[in-house]
C-alpha positions in Angstrom: 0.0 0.0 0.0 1.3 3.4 -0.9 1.9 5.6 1.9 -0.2 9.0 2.3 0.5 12.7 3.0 -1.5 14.7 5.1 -1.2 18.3 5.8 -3.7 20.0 8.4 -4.1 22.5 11.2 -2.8 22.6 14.6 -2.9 25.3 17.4 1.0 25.4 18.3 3.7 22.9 17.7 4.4 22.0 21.1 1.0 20.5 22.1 1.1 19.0 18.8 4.4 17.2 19.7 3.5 16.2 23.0 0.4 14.5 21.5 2.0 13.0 18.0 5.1 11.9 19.9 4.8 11.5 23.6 1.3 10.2 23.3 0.8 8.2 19.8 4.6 7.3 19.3 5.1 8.8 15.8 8.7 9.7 15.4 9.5 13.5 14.2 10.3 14.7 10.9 11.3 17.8 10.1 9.9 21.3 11.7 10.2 24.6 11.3 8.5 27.3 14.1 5.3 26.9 11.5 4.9 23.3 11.0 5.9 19.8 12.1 5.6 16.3 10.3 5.8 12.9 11.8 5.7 9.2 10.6 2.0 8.3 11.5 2.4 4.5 11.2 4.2 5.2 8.3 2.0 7.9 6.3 3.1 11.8 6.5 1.7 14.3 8.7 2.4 17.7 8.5 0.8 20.2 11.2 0.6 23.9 10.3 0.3 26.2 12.5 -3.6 28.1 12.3 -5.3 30.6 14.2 -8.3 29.7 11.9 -10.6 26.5 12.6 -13.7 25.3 10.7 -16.5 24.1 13.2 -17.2 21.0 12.8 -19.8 19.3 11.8 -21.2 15.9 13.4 -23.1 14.2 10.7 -21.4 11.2 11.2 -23.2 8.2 12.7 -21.5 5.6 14.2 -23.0 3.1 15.9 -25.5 5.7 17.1 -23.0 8.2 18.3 -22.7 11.7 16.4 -18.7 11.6 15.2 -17.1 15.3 13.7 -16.9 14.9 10.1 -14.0 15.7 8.6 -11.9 13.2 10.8 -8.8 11.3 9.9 -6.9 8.3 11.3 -5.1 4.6 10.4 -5.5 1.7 9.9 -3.9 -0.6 12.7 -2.7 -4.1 13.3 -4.8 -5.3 16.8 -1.6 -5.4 18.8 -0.7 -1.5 17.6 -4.3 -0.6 18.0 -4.1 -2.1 21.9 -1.1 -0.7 22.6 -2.4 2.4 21.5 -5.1 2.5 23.5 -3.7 1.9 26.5 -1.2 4.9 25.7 -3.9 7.2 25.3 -5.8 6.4 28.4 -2.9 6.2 30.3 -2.2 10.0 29.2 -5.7 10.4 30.7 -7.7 11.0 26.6 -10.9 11.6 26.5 -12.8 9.2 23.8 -15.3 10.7 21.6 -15.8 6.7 20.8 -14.6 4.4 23.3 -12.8 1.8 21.9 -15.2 -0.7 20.8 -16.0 -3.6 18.1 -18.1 -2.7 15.3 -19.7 -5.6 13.2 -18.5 -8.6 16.0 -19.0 -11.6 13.9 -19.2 -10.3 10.3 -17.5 -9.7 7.9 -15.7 -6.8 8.4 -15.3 -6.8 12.1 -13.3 -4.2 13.4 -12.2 -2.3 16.5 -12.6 1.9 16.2 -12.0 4.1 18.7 -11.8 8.6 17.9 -10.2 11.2 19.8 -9.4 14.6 19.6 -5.7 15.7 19.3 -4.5 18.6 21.0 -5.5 20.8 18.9 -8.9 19.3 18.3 -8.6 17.7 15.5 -10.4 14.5 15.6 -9.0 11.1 14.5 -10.1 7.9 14.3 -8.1 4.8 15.0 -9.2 1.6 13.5 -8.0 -2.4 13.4 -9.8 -5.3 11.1 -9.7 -8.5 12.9 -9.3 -9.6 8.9 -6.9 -7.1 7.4 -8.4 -9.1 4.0 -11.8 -7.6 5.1 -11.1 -3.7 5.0 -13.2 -2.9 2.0 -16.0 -5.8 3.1 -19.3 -5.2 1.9 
């Protein structure tokens, strides 16, 4: 799978650091006093520095619960999303979506969990129990 790039806004790059690196284990890139990038899971992020932030908009529906849409996340293996999970609520995270199981037993199954970063940007975390299942119908 090609890697991707993503480029989006963030409040300051020292709450952005704390959350990418301390919190989520992504590894620094290059920064400048402007923006940041890490290795999330092995896709780019770049954070740039805003003072300007959309509201966002909660049309999303998942299972039941009203999720900000735009949002962006990965993909995980189990064990990464796990260990993940128990990084962010050791560091005390709130879930907009606990982690949880979507689908148990069908095709498709699949743990999610969302959170906001620092800068409230919300991200969604997910892991296939099949990683051949991803684009299940």
């Amino acid at each position: 799978m090609n890697a991707f790039h993503y480029a989006f806004k963030i409040k300051n790059i020292e709450s952005t650091r704390a959350f990418y690196v301390d919190i989520v284990g992504c590894k620094e890139g290059r920064s400048t006093e402007n923006w940041i990038d890490f290795d999330f899971f092995g896709h780019q992020l770049s954070g740039h520095v805003s003072t300007q932030f959309p509201a966002l908009d909660y049309c999303g529906k998942v299972d039941g619960v009203s999720v900000p849409i735009p949002h962006f996340g990965c993909l995980l293996t189990l064990s990464q999303f796990e260990a993940l999970q128990k990084r962010l609520e050791a560091n005390s995270i709130e879930f907009i979506v606990k982690p949880q199981i979507r689908y148990e037993g069908q095709k498709g199954e699949q743990r999610t969990m969302f959170v906001f970063d620092f800068s409230g940007n919300p991200l969604e975390f997910k892991a296939f129990s099949n990683e051949n299942e991803v684009f299940a119908q």
